[in-house]
C-alpha positions as CSV (number, residue, x, y, z in Angstrom):
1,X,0.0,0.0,0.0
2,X,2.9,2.5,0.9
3,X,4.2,1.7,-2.1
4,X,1.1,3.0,-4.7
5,X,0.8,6.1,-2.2
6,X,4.9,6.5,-3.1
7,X,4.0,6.6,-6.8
8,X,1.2,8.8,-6.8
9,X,3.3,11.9,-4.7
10,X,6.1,11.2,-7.2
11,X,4.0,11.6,-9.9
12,X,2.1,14.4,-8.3
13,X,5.3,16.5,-7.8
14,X,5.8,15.6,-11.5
15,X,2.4,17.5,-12.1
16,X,2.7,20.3,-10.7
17,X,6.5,21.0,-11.5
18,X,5.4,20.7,-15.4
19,X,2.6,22.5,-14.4
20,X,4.5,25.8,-12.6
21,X,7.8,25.4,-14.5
22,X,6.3,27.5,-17.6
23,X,5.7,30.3,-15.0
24,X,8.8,30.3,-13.2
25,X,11.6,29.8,-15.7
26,X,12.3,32.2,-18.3
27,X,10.9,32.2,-21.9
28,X,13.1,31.0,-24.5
29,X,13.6,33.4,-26.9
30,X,12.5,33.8,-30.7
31,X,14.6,32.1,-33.3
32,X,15.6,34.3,-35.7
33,X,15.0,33.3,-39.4
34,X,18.0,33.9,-41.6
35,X,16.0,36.3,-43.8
36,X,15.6,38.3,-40.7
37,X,19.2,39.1,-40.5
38,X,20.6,42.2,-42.3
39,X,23.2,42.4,-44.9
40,X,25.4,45.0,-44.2
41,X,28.8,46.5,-45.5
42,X,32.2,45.6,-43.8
43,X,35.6,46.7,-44.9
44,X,38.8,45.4,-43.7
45,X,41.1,47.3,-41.3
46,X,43.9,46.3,-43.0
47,X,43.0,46.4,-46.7
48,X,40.5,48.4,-47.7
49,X,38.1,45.1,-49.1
50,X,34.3,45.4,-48.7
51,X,32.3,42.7,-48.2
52,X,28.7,42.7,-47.8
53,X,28.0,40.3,-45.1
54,X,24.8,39.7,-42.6
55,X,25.1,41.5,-40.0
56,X,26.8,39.1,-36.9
57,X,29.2,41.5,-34.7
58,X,31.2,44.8,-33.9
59,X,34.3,42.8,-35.8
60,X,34.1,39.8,-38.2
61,X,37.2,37.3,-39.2
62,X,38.6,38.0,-42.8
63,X,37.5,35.7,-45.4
64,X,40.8,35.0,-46.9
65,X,43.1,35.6,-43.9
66,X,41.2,34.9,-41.0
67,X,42.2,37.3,-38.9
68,X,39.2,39.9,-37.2
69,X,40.0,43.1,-39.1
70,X,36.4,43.7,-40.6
71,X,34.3,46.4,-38.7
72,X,31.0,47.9,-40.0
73,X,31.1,50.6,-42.6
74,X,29.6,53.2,-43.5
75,X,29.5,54.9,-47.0
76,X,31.8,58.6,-47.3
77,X,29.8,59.9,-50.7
78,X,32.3,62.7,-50.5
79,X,35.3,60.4,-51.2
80,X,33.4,57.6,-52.9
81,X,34.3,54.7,-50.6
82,X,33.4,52.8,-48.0
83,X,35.0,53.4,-44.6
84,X,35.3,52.2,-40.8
85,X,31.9,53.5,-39.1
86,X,31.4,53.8,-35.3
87,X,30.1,50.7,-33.0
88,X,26.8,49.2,-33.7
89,X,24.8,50.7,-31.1
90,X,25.9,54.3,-32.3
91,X,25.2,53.1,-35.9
92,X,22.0,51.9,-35.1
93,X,20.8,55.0,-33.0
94,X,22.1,57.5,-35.8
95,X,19.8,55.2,-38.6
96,X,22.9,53.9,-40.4
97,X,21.9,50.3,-39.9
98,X,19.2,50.0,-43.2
99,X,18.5,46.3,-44.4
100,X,19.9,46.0,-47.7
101,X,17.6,45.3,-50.7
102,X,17.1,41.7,-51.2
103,X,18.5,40.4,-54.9
């Protein structure tokens, strides 16, 4: 007899921790669908290369030399080039971050 009273708390607990658990532990978040992610411009530290890229960090790893000299750019239409712009969160307050057109 103990034993079947055993069994039912167990699964009781069971219960009401599947139960609570949605409530108590944090949501997981979104996934992110890769369309979702913009393209941006990078250009090398180092060389001058630009690469359009989706966005994935304040510095990205060099396709051909795999060192992290790419940083987010920004376009000089004085010069006609694309240059080193300021961190993300200062690109993305001033507007600079714009989704490129899908081709």
């Amino acid at each position: 007899m103990k034993d079947a009273r055993l069994w039912i708390a167990i699964a009781g607990i069971c219960l009401t921790a599947w139960l609570i658990a949605p409530f108590v532990l944090p949501p997981r978040p979104p996934t992110v669908a890769a369309e979702d992610v913009p393209v941006i411009h990078y250009v090398c530290r180092e060389s001058g290369d630009v690469f359009e890229l989706p966005l994935a960090g304040e510095r990205l790893d060099h396709p051909e030399t795999g060192r992290p000299t790419l940083v987010p750019a920004v376009y000089d239409a004085r010069r006609k080039k694309w240059r080193p712009g300021p961190p993300l969160e200062v690109m993305h307050r001033l507007g600079l971050l714009q989704q490129q057109a899908a081709e």
